[in-house]
N, CA, C and O of each residue as an XYZ file, in Angstrom:
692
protein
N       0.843     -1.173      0.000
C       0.000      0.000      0.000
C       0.891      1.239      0.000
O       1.581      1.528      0.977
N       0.847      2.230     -1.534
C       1.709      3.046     -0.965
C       1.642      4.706      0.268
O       2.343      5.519      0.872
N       0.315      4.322     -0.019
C       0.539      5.398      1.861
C       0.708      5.135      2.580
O       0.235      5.773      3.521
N       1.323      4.260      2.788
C       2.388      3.969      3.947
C       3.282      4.184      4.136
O       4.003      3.451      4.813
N       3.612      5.161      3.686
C       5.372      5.002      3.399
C       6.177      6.026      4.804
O       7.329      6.460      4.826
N       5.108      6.173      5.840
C       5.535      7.079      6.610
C       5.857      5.819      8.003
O       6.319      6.125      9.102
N       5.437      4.307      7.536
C       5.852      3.548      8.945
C       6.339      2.563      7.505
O       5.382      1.832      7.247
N       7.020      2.419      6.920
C       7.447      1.566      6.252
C       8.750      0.631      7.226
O       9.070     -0.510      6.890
N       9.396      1.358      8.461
C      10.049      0.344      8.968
C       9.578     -0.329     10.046
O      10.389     -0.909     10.767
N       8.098     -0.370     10.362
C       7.579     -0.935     11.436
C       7.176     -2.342     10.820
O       7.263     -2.474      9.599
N       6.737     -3.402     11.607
C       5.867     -4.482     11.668
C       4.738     -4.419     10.898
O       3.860     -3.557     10.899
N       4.882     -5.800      9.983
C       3.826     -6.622      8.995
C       2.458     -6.173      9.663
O       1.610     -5.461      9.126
N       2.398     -6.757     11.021
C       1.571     -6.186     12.132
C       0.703     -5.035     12.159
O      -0.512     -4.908     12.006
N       1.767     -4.125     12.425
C       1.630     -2.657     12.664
C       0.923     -2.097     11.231
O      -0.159     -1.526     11.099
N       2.132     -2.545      9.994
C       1.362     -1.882      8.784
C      -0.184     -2.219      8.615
O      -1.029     -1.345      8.422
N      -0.445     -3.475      8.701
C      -1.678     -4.236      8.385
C      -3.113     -3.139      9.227
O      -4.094     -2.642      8.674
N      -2.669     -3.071     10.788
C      -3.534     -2.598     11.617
C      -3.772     -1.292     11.279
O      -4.834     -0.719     11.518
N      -2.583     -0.671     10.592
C      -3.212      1.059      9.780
C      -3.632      0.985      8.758
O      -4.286      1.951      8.367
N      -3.457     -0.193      7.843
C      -4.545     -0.586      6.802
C      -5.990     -0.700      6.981
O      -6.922     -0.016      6.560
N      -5.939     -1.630      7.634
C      -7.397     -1.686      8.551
C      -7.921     -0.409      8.985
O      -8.891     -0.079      8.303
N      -7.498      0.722     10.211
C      -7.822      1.762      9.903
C      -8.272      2.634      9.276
O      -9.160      3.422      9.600
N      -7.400      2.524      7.847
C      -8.120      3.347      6.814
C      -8.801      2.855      6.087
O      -9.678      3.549      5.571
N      -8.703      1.673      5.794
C      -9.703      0.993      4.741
C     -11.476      1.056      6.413
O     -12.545      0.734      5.895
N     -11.527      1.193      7.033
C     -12.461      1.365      8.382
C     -12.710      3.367      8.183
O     -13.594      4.161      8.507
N     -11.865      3.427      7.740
C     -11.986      5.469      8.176
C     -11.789      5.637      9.465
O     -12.245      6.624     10.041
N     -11.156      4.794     10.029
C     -11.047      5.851     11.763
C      -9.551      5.684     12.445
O      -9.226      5.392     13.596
N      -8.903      5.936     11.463
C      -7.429      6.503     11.948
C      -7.446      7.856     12.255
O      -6.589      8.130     13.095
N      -8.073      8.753     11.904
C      -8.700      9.864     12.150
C      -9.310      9.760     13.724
O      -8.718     10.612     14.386
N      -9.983      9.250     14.308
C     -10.836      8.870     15.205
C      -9.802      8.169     16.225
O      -9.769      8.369     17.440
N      -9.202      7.551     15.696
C      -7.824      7.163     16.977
C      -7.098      8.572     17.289
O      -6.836      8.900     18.446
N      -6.880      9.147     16.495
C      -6.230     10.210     16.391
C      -6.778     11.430     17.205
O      -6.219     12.129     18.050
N      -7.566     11.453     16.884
C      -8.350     12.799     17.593
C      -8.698     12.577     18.825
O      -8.717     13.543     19.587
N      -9.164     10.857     19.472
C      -9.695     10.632     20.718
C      -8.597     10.619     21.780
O      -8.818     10.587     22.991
N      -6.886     10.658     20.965
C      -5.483     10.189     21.922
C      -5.127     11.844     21.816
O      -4.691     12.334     22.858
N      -5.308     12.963     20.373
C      -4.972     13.936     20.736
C      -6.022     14.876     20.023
O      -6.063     15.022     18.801
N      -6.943     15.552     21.003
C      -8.395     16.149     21.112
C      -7.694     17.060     20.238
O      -8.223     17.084     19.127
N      -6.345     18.079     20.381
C      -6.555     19.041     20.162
C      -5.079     19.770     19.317
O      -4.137     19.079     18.928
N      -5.160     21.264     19.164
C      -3.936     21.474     18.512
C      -3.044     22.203     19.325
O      -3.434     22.260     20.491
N      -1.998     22.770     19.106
C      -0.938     23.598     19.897
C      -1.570     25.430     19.496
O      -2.334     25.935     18.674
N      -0.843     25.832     20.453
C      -1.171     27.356     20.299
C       0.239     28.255     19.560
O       0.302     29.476     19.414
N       1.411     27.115     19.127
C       2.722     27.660     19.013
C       2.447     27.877     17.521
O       2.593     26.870     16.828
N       2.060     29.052     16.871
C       1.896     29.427     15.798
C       2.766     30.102     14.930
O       2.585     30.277     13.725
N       3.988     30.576     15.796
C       4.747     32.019     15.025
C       6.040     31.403     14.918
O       6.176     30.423     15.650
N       6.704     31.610     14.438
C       8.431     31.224     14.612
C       8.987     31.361     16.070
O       9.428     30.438     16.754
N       8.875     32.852     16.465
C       8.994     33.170     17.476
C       8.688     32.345     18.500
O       9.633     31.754     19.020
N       7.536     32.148     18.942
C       6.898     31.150     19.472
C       7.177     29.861     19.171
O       6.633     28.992     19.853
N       7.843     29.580     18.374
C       8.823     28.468     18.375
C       9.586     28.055     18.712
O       9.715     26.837     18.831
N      10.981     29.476     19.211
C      12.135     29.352     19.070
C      11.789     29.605     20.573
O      12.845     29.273     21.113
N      11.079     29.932     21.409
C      11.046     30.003     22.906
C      10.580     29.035     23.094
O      10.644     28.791     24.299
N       9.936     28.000     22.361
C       9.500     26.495     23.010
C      10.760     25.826     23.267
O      11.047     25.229     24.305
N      11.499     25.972     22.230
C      12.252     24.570     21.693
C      13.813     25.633     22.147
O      14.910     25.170     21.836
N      13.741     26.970     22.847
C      14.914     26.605     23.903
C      14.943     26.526     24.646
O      16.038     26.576     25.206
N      13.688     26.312     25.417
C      13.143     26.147     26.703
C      13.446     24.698     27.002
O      13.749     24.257     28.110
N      13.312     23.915     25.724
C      13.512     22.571     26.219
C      14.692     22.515     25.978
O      15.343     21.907     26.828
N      15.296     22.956     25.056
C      17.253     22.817     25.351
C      17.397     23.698     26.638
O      18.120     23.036     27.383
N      17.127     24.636     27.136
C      17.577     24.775     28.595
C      17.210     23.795     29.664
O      17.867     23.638     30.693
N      16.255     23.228     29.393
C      15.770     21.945     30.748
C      16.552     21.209     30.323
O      17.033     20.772     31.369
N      17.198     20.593     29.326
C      17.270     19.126     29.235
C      18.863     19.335     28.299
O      19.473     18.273     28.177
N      19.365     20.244     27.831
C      20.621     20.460     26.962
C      21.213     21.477     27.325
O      21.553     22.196     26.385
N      21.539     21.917     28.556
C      21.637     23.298     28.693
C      22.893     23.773     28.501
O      23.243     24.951     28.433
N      23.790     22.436     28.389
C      25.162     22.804     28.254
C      25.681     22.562     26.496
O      26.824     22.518     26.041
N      24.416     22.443     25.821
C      25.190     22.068     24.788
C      24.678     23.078     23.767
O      23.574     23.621     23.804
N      25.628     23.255     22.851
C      25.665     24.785     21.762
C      24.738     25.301     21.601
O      23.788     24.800     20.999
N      24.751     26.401     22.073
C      23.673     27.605     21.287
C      22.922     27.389     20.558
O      23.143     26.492     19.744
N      21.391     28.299     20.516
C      20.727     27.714     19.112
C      20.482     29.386     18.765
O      20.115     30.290     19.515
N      20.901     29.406     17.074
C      20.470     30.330     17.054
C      19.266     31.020     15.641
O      19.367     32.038     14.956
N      18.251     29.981     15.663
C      17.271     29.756     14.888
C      16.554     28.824     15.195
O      16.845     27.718     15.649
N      15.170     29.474     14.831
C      14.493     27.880     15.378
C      13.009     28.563     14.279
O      12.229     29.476     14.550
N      13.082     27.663     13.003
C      11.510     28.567     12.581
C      11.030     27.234     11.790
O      11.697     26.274     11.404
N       9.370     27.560     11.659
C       8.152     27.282     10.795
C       8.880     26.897      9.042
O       8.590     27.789      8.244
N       9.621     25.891      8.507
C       9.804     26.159      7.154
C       8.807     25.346      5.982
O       8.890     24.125      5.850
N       7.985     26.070      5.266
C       7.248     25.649      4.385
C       7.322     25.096      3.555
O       6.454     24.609      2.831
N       9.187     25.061      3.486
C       9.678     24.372      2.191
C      10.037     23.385      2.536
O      10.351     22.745      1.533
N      10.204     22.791      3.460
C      10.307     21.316      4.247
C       9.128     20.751      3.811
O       7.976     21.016      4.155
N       9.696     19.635      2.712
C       8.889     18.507      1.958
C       8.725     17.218      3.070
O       9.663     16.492      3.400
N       7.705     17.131      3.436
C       7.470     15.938      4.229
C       7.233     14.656      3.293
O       7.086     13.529      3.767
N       7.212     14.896      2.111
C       7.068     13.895      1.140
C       8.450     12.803      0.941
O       8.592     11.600      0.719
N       9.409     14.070      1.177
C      10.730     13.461      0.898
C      11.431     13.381      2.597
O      12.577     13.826      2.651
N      10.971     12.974      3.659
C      11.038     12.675      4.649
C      11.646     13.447      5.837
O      11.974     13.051      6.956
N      11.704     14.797      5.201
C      12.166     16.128      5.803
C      10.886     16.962      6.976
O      10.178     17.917      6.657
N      10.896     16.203      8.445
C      10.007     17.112      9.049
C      10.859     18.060      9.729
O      10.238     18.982     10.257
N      12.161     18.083      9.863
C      12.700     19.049     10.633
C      14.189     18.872     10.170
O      14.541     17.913      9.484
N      14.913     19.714     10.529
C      16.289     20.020      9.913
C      16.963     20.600     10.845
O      16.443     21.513     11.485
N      17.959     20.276     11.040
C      19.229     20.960     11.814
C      20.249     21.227     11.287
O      20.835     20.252     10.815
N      20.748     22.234     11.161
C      22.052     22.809     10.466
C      22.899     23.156     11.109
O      22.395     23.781     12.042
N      24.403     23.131     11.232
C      25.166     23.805     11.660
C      26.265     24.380     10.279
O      26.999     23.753      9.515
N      25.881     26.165     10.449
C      26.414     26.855      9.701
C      27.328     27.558     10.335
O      27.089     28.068     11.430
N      28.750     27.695      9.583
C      29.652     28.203      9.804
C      30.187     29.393      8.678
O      30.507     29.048      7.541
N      30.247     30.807      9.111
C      30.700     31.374      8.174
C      32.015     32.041      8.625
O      32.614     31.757      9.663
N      32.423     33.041      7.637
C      33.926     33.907      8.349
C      32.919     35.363      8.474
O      31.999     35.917      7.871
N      33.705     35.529      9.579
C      33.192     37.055      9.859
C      34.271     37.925     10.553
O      34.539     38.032     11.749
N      35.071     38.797      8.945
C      36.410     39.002      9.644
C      37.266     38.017      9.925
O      37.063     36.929      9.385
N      38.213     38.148     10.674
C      39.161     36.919     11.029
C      38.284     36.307     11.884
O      39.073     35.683     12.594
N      37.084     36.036     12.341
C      36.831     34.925     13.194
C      35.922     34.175     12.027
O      35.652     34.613     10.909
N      35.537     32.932     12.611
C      34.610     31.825     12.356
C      33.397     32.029     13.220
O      33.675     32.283     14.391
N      32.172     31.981     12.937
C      30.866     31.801     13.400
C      30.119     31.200     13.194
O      29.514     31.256     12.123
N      29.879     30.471     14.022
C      29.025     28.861     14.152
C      27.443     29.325     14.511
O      27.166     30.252     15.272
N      26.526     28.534     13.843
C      24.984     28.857     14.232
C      24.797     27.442     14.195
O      25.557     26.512     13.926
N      23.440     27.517     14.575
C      22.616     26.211     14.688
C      21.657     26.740     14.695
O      21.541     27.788     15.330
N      20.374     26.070     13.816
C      19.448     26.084     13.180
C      18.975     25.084     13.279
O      19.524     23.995     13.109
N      17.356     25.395     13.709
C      16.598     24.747     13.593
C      15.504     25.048     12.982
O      14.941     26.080     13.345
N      14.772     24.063     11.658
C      13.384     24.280     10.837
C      12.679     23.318     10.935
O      12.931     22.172     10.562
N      11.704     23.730     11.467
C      10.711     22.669     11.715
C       9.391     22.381     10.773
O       8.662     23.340     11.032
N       8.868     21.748     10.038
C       7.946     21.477      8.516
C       6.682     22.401      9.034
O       6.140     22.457     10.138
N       6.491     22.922      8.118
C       5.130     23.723      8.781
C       3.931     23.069      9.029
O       2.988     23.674      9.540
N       3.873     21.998      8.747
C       2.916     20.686      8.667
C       2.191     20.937     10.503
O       1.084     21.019     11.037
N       3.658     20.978     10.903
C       3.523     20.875     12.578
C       2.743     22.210     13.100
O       2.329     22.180     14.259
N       2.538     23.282     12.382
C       1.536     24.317     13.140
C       0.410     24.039     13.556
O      -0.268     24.617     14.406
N       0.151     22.939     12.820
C      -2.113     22.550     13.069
C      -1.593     21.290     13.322
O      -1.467     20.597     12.312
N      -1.188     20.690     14.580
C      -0.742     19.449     14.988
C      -0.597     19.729     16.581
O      -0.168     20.770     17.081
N      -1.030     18.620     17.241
C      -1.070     18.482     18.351
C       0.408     18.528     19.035
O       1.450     18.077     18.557
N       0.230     19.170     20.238
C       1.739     19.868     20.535
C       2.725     18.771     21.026
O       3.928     18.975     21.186
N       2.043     17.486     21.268
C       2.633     16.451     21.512
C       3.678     16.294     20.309
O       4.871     16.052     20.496
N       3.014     16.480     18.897
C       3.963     16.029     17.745
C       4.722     17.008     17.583
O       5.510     16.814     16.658
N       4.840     18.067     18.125
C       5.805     19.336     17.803
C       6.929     19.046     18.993
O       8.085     19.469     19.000
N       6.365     18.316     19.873
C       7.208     18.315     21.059
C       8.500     16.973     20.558
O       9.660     16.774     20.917
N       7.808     16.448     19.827
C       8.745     14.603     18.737
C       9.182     15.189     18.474
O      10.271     15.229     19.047
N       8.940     16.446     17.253
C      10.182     16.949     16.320
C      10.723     17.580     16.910
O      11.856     17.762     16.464
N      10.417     18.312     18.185
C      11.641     19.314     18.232
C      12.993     18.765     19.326
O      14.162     19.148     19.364
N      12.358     17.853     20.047
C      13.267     16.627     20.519
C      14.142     16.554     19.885
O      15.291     16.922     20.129
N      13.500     15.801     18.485
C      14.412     15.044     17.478
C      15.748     15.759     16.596
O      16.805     15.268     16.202
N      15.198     17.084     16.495
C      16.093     18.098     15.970
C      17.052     18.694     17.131
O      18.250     18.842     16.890
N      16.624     18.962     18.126
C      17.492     19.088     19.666
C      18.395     18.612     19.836
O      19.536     19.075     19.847
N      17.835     17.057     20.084
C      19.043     15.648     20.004
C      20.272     15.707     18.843
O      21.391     15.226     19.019
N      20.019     16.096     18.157
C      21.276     16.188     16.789
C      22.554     17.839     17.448
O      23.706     18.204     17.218
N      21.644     18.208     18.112
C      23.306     19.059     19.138
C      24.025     18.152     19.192
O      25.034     18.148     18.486
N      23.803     17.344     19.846
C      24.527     16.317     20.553
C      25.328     15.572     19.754
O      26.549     15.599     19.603
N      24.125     14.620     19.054
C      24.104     13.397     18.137
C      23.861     13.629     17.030
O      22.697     13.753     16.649
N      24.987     13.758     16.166
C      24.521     13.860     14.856
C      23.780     12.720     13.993
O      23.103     13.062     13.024
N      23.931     11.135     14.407
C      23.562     10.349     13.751
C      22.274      9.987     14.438
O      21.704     10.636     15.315
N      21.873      8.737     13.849
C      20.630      8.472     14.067
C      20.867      7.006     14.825
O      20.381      6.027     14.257
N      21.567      6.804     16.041
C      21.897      5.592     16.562
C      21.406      5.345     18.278
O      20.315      5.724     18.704
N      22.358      4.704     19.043
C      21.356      4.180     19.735
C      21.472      5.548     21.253
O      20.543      5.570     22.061
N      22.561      6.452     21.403
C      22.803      7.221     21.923
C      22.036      8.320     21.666
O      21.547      8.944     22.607
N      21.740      8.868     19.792
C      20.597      9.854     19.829
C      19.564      9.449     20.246
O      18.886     10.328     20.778
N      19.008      8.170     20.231
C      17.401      7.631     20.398
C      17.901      7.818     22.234
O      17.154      8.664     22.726
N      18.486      7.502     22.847
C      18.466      7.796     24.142
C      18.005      9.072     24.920
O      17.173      9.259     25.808
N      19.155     10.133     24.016
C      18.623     11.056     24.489
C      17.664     11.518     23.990
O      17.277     12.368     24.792
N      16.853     11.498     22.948
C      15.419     11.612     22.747
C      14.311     11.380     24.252
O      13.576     12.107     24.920
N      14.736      9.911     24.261
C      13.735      9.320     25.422
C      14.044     10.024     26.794
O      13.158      9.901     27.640
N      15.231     10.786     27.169
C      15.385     11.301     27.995
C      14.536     12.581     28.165
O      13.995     12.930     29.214
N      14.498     13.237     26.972
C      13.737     14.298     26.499
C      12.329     14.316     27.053
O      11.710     15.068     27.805
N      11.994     12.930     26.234
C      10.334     12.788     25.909
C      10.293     11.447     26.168
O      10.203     10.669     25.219
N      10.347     11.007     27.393
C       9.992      9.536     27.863
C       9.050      8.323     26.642
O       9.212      7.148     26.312
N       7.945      9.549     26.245
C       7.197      8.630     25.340
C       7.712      8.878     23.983
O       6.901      9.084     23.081
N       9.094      8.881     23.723
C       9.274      9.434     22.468
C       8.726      8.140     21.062
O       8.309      8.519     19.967
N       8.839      6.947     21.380
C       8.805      6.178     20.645
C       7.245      5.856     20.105
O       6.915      5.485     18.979
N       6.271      6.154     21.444
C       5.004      6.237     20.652
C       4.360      7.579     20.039
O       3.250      7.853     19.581
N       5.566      8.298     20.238
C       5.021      9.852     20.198
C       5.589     10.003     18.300
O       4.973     10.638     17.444
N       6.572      9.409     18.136
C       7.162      9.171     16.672
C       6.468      8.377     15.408
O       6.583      8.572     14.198
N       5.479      7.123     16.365
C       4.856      6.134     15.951
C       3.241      7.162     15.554
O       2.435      7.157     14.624
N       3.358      7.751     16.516
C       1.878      8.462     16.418
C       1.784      9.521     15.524
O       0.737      9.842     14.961
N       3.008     10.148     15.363
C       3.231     11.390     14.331
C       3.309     10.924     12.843
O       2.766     11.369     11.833
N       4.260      9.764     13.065
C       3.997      8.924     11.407
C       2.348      8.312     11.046
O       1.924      8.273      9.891
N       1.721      7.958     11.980
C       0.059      8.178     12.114
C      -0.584      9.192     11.290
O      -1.270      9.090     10.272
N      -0.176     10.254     12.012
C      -1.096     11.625     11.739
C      -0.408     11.911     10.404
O      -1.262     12.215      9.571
N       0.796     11.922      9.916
C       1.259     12.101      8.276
C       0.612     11.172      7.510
O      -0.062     11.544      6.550
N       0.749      9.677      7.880
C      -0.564      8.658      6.878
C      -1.540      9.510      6.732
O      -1.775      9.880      5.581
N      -2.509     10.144      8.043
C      -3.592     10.351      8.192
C      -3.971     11.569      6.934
O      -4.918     11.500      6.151
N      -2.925     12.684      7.011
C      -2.806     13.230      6.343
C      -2.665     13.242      4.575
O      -3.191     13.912      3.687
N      -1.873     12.357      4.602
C      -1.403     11.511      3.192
C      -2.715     11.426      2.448
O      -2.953     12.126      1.464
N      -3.545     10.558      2.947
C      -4.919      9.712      2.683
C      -5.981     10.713      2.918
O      -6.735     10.773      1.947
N      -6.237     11.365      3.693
C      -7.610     12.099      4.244
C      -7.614     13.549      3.854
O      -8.543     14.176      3.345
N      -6.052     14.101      4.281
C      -6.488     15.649      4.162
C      -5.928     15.906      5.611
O      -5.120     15.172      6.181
N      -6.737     17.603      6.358
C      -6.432     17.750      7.183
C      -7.372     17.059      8.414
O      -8.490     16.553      8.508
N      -6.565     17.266      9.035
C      -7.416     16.401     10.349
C      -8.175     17.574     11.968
O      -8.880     17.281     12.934
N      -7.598     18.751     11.538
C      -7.526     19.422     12.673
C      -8.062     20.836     11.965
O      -7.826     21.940     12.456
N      -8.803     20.636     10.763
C      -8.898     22.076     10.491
C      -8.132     22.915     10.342
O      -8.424     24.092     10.555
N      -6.534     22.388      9.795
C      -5.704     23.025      9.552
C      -5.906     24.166      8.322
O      -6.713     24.135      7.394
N      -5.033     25.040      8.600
C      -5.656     26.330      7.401
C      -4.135     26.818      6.907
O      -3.153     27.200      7.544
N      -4.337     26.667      5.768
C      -2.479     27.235      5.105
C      -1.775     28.520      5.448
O      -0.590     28.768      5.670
N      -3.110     29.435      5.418
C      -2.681     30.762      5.812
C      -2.013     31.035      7.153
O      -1.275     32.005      7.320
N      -2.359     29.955      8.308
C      -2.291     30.092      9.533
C      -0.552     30.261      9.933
O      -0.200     30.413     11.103
């Protein structure tokens, strides 16, 4: 089935039971009854004070962030919900390091639980640049439920994929 392609590394299992779902119509209905509602973090701004709030609780010693925004051009098609950069330019004789964070705009009309996955996930790459068993740690350190919270966000992108919006999402927003 190819809308699936957002849990393609989970269980025969797992795929089958979101088949069922949608071929039923109420992956939507799982969805909405585990998360009623949406986030209020609408602006960039309001972004970049979420997500250093949680690098100050939980990363406080590790590099600066100095971007954190809404990017529209983040193709979730091509498996891009969030991005971390570290840019280095010359300025004068010194070097200047940033870190950047873009998060898919997908995540504005999404329950703050799934904004809270990605911005974990993009957080964790201070640290960990790869995708192994030390970044997934500190994820879970982050976000205890990170693993159903990842499982559930690849959910709501099927959901999306197949249905549309789920939350009354609005482009302009």
């Amino acid at each position: 089935m190819n809308n699936l392609r957002y849990i393609t590394g989970y269980s025969e299992a797992t795929k089958e039971l979101v088949s069922q779902l949608i071929r039923e119509n109420t992956l939507g209905d799982y969805l909405l009854k585990k998360y009623p509602e949406t986030h209020e973090i609408k602006s960039s701004k309001a972004l970049y004070t979420y997500a250093f709030g949680l690098k100050n609780q939980f990363m406080r010693k590790s590099n600066p962030l100095s971007k954190v925004v809404y990017d529209e051009r983040l193709d979730v098609l091509h498996h891009a919900l969030g991005l971390h950069s570290f840019i280095v330019r010359v300025q004068g004789s010194k070097l200047k390091a940033k870190n950047e964070i873009r998060i898919g705009a997908v995540f504005k009309n999404a329950p703050i639980e799934f904004l809270c996955m990605i911005t974990v996930h993009e957080l964790a790459h201070l640290k960990e640049k790869q995708h192994n068993k030390a970044f997934y740690k500190l994820c879970e350190y982050m976000e205890p439920n990170y693993q159903q919270l990842e499982l559930d966000t690849r959910l709501y992108l099927t959901y999306l994929d197949v249905f549309g919006a789920l939350y009354g999402a609005n482009k302009d927003q």
